[in-house]
C-alpha positions in Angstrom: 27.5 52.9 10.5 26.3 49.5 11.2 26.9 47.7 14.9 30.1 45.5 14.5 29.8 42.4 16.6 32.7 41.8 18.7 34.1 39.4 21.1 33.2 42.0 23.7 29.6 42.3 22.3 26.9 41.5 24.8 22.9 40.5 24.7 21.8 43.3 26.5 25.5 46.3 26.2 23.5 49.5 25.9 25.5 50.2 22.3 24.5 46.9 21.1 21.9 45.7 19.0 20.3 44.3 22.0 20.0 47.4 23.9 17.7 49.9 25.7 15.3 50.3 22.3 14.7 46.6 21.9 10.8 46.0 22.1 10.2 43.4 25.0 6.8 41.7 26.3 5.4 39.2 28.5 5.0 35.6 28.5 2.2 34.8 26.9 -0.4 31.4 27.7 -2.3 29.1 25.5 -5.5 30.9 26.1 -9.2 29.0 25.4 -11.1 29.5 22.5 -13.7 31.1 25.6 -11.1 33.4 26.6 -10.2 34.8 23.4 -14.2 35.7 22.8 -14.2 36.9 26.0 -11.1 39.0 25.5 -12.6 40.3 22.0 -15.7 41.5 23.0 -13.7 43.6 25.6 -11.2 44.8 22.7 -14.4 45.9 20.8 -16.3 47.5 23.3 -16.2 51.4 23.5 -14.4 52.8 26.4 -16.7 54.6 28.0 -17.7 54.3 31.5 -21.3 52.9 30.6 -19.1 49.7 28.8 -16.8 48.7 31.4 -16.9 45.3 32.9 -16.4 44.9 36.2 -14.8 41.6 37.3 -17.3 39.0 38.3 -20.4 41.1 37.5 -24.0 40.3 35.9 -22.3 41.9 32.6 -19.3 39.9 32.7 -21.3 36.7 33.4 -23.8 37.1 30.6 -20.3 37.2 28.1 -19.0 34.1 29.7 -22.1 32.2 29.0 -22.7 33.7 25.4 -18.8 32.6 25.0 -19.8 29.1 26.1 -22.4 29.1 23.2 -20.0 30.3 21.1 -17.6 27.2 22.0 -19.9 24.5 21.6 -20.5 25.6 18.2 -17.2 26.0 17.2 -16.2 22.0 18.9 -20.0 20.8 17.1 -18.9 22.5 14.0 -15.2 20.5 14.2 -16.7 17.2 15.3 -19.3 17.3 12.1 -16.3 17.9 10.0 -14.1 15.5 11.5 -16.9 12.9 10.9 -17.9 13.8 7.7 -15.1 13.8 6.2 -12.2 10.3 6.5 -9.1 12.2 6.9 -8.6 12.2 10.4 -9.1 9.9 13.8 -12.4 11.4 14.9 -13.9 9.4 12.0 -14.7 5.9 13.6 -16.3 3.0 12.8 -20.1 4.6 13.4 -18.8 7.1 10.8 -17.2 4.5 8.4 -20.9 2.5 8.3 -22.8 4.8 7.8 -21.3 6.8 4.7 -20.6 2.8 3.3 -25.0 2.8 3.7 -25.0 6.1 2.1 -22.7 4.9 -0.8 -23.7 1.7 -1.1 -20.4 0.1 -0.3 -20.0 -3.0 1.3 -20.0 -2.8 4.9 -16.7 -5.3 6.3 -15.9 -4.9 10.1 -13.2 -7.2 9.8 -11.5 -4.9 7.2 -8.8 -2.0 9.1 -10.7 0.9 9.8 -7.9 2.8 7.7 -8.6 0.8 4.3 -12.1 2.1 5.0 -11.4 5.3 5.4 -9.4 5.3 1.9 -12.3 3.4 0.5 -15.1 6.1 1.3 -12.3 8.5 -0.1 -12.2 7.1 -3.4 -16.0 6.7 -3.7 -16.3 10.3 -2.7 -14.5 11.4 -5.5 -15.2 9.3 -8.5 -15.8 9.4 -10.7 -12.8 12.3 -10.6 -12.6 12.4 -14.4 -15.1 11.2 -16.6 -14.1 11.6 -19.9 -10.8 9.2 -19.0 -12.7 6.9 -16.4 -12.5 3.7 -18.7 -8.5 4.2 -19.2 -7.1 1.3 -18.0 -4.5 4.0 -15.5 -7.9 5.2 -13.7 -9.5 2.3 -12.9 -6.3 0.7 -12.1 -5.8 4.4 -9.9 -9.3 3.7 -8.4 -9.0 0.3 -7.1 -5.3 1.4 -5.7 -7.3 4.6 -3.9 -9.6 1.6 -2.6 -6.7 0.0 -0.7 -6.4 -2.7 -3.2 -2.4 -3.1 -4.4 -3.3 -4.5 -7.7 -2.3 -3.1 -11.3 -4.4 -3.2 -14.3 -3.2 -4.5 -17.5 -4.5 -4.6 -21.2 -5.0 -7.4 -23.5 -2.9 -6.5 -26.6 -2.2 -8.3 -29.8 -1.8 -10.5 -29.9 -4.3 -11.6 -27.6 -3.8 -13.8 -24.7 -5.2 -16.1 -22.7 -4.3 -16.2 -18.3 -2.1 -19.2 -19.2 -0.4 -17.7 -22.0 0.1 -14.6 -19.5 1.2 -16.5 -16.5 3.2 -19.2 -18.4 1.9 -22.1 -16.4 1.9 -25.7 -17.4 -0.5 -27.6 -15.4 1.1 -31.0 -15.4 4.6 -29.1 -15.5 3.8 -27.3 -12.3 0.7 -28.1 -10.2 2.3 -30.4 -7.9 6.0 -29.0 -7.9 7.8 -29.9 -5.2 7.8 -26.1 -3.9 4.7 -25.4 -5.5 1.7 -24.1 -2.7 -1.5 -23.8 -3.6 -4.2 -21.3 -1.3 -7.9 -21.9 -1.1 -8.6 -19.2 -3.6 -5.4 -19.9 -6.3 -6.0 -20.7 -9.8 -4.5 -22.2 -12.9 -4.9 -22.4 -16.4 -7.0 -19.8 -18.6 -10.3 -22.5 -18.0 -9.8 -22.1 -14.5 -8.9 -18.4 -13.2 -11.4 -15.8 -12.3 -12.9 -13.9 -13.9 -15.2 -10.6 -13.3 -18.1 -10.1 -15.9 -21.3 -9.6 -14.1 -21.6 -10.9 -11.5 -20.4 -10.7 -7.5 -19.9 -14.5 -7.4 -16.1 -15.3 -7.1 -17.1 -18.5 -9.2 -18.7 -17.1 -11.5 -18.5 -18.5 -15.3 -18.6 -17.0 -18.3 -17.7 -18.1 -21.7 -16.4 -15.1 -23.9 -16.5 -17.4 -26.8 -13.2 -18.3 -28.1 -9.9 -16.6 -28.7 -11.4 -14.1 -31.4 -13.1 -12.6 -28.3 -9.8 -12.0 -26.4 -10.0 -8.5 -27.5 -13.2 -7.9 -24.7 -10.9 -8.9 -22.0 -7.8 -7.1 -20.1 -5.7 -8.5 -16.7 -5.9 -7.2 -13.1 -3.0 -8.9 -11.1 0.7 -7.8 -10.0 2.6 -5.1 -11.1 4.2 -7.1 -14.1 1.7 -8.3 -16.6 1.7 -12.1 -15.4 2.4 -11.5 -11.7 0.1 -12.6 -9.1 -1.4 -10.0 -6.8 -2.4 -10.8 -3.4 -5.9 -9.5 -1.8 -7.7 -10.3 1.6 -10.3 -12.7 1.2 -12.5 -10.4 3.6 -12.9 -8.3 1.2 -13.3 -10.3 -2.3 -16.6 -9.3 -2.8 -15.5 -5.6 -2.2 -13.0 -5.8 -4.9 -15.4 -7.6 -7.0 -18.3 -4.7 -6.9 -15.8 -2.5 -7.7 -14.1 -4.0 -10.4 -17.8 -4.1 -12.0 -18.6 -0.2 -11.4 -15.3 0.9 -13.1 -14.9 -1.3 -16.1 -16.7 -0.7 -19.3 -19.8 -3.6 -19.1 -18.6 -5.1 -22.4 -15.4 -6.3 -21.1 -14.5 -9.2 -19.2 -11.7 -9.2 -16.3 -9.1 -12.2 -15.6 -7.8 -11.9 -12.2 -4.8 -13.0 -11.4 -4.9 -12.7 -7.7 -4.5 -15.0 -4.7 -7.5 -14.1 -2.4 -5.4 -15.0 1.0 
């Protein structure tokens, strides 16, 4: 018969649960990574007399320095990890420039070490699916890996221009009474952005007239027509990008205030 607890039931009543039989042992410390070497090699040693180690002896001494070996390797190991890899705090900014030399990525010290970090992350991986990598979902997922909060959008019949898109009416709208315009905004489809080949922000490129339209796709808000809004420190960041992960026979309209 099973222990009925009682209002009379105690912690430690001999009859109880909690009695003589119950398995008890000592505080235990947060012990070094030294100490638990040390403490192994005593566990593994035989017990005879010719294997015991005296406290403070040569023997003892010579485990406590090969423990010390063993420690720096083990905290070498971690930091080479830690800044290798740019998932943690131990990778800084020494870290950060020089897997952006060994990439090839821009190098921006005025960008947060975290967007970094996420950058690296993304270029480590890609391409992370090559047979899908010119779906508009993975190089819109690879720009948002980068840090960048912009969506990608196709150009589907039938085709528009970035003023059809954006719905904007030059003489309606260009000096509304609300209306603010940044050093990097632009109107009408003569006028936006556009990525083809080149890292210039004003670059130019004629795709030839509408019948073309069909070589071109958006990059802006999440809403085909919104505007995104990226840090002009790192422009010609997004603009490398853009032109590693699109197909190189298609031309990008970005609609995106560089602020």
């Amino acid at each position: 018969m099973t222990y009925q607890v009682t209002n009379k039931s105690t912690q430690h009543g001999s009859l109880t649960p909690f009695g003589f039989n119950t398995p008890h042992k000592f505080p235990t410390t947060e012990e070094s990574v030294s100490e638990f070497f040390f403490r192994l090699s005593q566990d593994l040693y035989p017990t005879g007399r010719a294997w015991y180690m005296p406290t403070d002896s040569y023997f003892e001494g010579l485990h406590k320095s090969i423990n010390l070996a063993y420690t720096r390797l083990v905290n070498d190991a971690k930091d080479t990890i830690d800044s290798t890899l740019p998932d943690n705090d131990k990778f800084v900014e020494d870290d950060a420039d020089l897997w952006e030399y060994r990439l090839g990525l821009i190098t921006n010290s005025l960008v947060s070490l975290e967007d970094r970090r996420t950058a690296i992350l993304r270029k480590l991986a890609y391409p992370a699916n090559v047979q899908a990598r010119q779906h508009p979902l993975y190089i819109e997922s690879q720009l948002q890996d980068a840090g960048f909060n912009v969506y990608v959008h196709e150009n589907i019949k039938p085709y528009k221009t970035p003023e059809d898109v954006v719905a904007i009416s030059l003489t309606a709208t260009q000096h509304g009474g609300i209306t603010q315009h940044a050093d990097s905004t632009q109107h009408g489809s003569g006028s936006f952005q556009v990525i083809a080949n080149s890292l210039d922000p004003n670059e130019v490129f004629n795709i030839g007239g509408d019948e073309n339209l069909w070589a071109t796709f958006f990059i802006g808000g999440e809403a085909l027509g919104d505007m995104a809004d990226i840090s002009s420190e790192r422009q010609k960041e997004f603009r490398e990008l853009v032109l590693k992960l699109k197909p190189a026979h298609l031309v990008v309209f970005t609609l995106i205030n560089f602020v």
